[in-house]
C-alpha positions in Angstrom: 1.3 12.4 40.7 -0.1 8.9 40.4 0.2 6.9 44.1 2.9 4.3 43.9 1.3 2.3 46.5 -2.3 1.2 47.1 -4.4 -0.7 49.2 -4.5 -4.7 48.2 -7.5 -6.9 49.2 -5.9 -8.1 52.2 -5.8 -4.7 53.2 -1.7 -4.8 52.9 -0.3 -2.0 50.4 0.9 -3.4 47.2 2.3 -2.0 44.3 0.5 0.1 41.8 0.8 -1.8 38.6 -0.4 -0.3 35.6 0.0 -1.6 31.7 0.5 1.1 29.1 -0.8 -0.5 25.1 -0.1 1.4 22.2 -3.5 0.7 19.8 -4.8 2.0 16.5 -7.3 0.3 15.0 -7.3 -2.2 16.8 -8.0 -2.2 20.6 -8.0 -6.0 21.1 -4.5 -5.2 21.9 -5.8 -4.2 25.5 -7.9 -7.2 26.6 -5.1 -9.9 24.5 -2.4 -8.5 27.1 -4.5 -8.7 30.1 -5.3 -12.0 29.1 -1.7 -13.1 28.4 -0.5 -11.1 31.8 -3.8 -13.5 33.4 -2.0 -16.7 32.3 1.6 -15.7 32.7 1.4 -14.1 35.6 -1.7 -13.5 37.1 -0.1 -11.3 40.6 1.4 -8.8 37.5 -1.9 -8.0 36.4 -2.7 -3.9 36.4 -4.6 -2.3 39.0 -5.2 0.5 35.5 -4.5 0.7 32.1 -3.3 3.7 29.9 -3.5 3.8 26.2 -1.4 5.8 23.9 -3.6 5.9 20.2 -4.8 8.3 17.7 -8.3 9.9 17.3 -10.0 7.4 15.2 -8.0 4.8 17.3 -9.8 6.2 20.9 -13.3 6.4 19.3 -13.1 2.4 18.5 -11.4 2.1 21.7 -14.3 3.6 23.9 -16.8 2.0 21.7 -15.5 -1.5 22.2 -13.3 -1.7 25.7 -15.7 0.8 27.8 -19.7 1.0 25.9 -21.8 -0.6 28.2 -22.1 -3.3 25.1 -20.2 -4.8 24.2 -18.1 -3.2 27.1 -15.1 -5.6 26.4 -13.0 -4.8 29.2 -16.3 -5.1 31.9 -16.8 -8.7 30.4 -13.1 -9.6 30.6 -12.9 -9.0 34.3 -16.4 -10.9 34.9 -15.3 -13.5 32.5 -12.7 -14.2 34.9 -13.9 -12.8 38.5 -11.1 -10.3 38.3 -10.9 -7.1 40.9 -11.2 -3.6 38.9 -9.3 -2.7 36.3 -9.5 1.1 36.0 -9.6 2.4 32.1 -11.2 5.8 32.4 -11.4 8.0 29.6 -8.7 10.2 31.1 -6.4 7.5 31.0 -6.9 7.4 26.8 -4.1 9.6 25.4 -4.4 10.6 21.8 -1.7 12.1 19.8 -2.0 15.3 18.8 0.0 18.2 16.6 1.6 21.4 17.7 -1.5 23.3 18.4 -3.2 20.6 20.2 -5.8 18.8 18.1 -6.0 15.2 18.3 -3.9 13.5 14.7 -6.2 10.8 12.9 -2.9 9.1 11.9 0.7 9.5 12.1 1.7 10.1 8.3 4.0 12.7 8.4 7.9 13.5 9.5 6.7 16.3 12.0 3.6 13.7 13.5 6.5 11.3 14.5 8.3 13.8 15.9 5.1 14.5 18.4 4.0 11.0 19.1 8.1 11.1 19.8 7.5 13.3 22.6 4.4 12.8 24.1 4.9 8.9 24.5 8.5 9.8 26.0 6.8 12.4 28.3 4.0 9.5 29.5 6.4 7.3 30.1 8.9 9.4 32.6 5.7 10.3 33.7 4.4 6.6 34.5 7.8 5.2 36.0 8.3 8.9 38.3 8.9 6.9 41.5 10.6 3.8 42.7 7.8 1.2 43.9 5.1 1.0 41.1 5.4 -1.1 38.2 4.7 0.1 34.5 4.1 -2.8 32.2 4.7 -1.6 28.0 3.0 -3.7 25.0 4.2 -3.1 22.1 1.3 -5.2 20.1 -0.7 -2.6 18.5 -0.7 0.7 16.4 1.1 1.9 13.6 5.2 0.1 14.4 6.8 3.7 14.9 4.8 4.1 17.5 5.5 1.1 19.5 9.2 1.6 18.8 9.0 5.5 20.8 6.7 3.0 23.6 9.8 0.3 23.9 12.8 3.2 23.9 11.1 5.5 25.8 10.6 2.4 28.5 14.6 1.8 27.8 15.6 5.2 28.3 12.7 5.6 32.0 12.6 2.4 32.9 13.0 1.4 36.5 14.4 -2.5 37.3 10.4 -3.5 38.2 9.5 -2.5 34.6 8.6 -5.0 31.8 8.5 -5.0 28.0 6.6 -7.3 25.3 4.4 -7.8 22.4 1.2 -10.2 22.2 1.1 -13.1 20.0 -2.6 -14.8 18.9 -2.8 -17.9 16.9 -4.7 -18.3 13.8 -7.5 -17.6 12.7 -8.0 -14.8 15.4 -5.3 -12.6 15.0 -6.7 -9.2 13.2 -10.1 -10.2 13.5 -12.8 -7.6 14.4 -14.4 -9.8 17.2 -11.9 -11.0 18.7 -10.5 -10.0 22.3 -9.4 -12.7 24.3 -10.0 -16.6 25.1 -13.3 -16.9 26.8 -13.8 -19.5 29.0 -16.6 -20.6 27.2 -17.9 -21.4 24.2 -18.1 -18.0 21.5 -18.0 -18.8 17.7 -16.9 -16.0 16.0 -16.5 -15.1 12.2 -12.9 -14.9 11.7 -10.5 -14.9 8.5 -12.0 -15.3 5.3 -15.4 -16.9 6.7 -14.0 -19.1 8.9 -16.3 -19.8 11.9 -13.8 -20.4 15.1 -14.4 -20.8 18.5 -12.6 -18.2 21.0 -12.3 -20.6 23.5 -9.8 -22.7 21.7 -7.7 -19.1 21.2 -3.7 -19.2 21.9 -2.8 -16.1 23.4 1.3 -15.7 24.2 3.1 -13.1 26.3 6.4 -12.4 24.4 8.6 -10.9 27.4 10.8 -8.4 25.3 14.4 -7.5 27.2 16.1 -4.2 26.9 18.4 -2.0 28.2 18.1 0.3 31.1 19.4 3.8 30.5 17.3 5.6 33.3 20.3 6.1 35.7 22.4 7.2 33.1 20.2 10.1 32.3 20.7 13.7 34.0 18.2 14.6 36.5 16.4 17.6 33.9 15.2 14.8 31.9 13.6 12.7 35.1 12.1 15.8 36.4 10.9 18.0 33.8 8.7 18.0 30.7 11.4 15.4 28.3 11.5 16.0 24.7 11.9 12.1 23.3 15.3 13.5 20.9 16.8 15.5 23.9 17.1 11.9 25.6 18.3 10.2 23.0 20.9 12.6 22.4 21.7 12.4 26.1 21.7 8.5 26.1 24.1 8.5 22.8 26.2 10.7 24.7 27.4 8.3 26.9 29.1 6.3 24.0 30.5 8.6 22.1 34.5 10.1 23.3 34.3 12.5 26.1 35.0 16.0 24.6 34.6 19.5 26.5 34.1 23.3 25.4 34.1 26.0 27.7 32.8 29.3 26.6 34.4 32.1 29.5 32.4 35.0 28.1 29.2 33.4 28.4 29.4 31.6 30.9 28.6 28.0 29.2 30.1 24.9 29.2 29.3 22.0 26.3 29.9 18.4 27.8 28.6 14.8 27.2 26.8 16.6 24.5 25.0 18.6 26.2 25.4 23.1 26.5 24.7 24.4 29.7 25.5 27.5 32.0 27.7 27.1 34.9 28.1 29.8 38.1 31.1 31.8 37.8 32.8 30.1 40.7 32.4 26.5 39.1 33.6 27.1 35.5 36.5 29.1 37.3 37.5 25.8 38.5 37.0 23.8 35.6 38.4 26.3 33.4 41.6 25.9 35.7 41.6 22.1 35.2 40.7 21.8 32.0 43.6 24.7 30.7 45.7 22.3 32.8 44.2 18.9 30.5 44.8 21.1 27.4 48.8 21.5 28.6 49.1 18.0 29.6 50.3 19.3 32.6 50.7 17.1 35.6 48.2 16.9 38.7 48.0 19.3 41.6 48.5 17.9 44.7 45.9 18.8 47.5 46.8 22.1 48.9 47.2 22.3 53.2 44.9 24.2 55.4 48.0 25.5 57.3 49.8 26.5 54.1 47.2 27.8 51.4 48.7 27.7 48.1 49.2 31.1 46.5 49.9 29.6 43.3 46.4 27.8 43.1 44.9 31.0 44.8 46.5 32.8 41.9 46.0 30.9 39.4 41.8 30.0 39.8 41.9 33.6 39.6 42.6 34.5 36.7 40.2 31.9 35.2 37.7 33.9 37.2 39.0 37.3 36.1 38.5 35.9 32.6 34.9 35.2 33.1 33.8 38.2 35.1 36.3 40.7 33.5 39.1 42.9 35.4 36.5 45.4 36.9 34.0 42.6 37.3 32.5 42.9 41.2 34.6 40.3 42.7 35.9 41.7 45.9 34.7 39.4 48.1 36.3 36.5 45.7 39.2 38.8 45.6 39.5 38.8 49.2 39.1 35.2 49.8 42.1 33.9 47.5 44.2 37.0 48.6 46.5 34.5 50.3 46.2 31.8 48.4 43.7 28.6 48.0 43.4 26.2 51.4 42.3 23.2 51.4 39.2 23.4 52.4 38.8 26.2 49.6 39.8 23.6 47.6 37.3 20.7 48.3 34.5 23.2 48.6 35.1 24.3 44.9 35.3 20.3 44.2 32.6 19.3 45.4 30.2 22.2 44.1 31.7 21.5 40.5 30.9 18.1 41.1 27.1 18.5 41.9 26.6 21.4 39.1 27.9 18.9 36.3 26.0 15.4 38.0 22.7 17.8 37.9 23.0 18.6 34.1 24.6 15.5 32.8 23.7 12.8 35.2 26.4 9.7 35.6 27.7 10.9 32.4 29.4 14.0 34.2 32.1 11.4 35.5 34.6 11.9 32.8 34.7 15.8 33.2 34.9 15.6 37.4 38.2 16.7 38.6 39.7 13.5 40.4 42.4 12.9 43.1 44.7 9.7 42.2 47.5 8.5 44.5 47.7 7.8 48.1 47.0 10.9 50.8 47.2 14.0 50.4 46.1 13.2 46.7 47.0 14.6 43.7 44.0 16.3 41.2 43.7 16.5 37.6 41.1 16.8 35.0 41.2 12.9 33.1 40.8 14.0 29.8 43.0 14.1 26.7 44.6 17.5 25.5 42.7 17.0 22.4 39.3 16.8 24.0 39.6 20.2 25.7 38.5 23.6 24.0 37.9 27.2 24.7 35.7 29.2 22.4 32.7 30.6 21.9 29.1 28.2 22.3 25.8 29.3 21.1 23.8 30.7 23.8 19.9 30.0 24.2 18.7 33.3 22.4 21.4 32.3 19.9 19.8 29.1 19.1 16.7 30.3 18.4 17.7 32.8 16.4 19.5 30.5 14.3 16.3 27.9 14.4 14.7 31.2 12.9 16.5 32.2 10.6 16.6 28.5 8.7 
């Protein structure tokens, strides 16, 4: 993993700062934003840059950011006596398809759908700690593309991280040899003929704001390899009425959206709450250490006997509920419900958390409407994908 820290010239640690462009054919788009972070903020400029791009899109940039001429990127930081600004050809990722060759262009449905995820994966990668500071332009390439750059950032993106697009005043924009405001004199050819002078270039940061899903995402989709419509849907989730499905025989629980397994002793739990929601019954009050309840001891039971079966090997459950549920049964089962679901469904587990209301002891109840509780069956993984087969 990259460092989130490094070693300023002072010799204090800073933040890393890095700038991800999306480019095609044009990779001006990297040395305009460097320039326009210069001017705007010259203590947010990138200790490295990463490029997202296509095939043809790498070859131009590698010919014209990192050849040793014209080696654009070398004569923007001399230009302007700038530290290192690390650009290595590792740091160049080009799209490719299923099987892993590198896409000329993104054309197709199923070519979206992989630009989709690997942009969405290099970003959660970028922004996978809480010090450095990812930067996203959204200036170049084909428009999908920049779209899956500014979600993706909306979906990862820490409080530190920035959003924008590059604006360049005529005649310069779109032309060939053009890539930034030099200091000096350089007449150029631009638009149709026109000679201009680069010097005289206007190059504007447009600061782009957006909306900061990362803490509402569950922890599988910070951690682990993210595909971009997985986080969408989990994102979407959030908005749309809470709704719950709980599958006994398989041991699966659908929630915010989202189909996952749950241990035995945790869907036991939220199968008793939820049978409760689906009743309308009324809250249980917290049961007593000194007087274990035998009707919650009883009753979680038989959620778990449904779920294991009546010859299921459950003695030691058996045993432990013989007398009824205590208290401390009680929050234990709680508050390991409660971690399963946050670890699956992230901060949108809290409508489907069994809550206490009222002053102590507290009563507990399952929040949700009758209608927004179901038992049935849910397609397992190996269901799935038979089904994905057989279509």
């Amino acid at each position: 993993m990259r460092k989130a820290a490094i070693q300023g010239l002072n010799g204090t640690q800073e933040r890393r700062r890095a700038l991800l462009a999306v480019t095609g054919l044009t990779p001006q788009v990297v040395t305009e934003t460097l320039y326009a972070l210069l001017k705007a903020a010259p203590d947010a400029l990138p200790h490295e840059v990463h490029v997202i791009t296509t095939a043809e899109g790498a070859d131009r940039l590698r010919l014209a950011l990192l050849s040793e001429n014209p080696g654009w990127l070398q004569r923007f930081v001399q230009d302007f006596g700038l530290a290192p600004i690390r650009l290595g050809h590792e740091n160049i990722h080009v799209i490719h398809d299923a099987a892993g060759v590198p896409l000329t262009d993104i054309r197709t449905a199923q070519d979206n759908v992989q630009a989709a995820d690997q942009i969405a994966d290099l970003v959660r990668r970028l922004t996978g700690d809480d010090v450095s500071v990812l930067h996203v332009s959204m200036a170049g390439g084909r428009k999908s593309l920049g779209f899956f750059a500014g979600y993706a950032l909306g979906l990862w993106g820490r409080p530190q991280d920035m959003l924008s697009h590059v604006l360049v005043s005529e005649p310069f924009e779109k032309s060939w040899d053009f890539f930034y405001p030099t200091p000096y004199e350089r007449i150029i050819e631009a638009r149709a003929g026109m000679l201009a002078d680069c010097a005289l270039a206007e190059v504007t940061l447009a600061d782009i704001p957006f909306v900061r899903l990362r803490n509402s995402l569950p922890r599988a989709l910070l951690d682990g390899e993210t595909c971009f419509a997985d986080a969408v849907h989990a994102a979407q989730a959030l908005m749309a009425p809470p709704r719950l499905v709980i599958d006994l025989a398989n041991q699966r629980v659908e929630a915010a959206g989202r189909s996952f397994d749950l241990a035995p002793a945790d869907l036991a739990f939220l199968a008793w709450f939820a049978r409760r929601a689906s009743l309308s019954l009324p809250p249980l009050p917290s049961p007593r250490d000194q007087n274990p309840s035998a009707d919650y001891g009883r009753d979680y039971m038989a959620e778990y006997l449904r779920i294991r079966g009546a010859f299921g090997d459950d003695e030691r459950t058996r045993a432990r509920y013989a007398s009824g549920m205590a208290k401390t049964d009680f929050e234990e089962r709680k508050s390991k419900l409660k971690r399963a679901l946050e670890r699956h469904l992230g901060v949108a587990a809290q409508p489907y958390l069994v809550r206490g209301d009222g002053r102590r002891p507290m009563s507990y109840h399952l929040a949700l409407p009758a209608s927004a509780v179901e038992f049935g069956p849910l397609a397992t993984p190996s269901m799935q994908t038979e089904m994905q087969a057989s279509n």
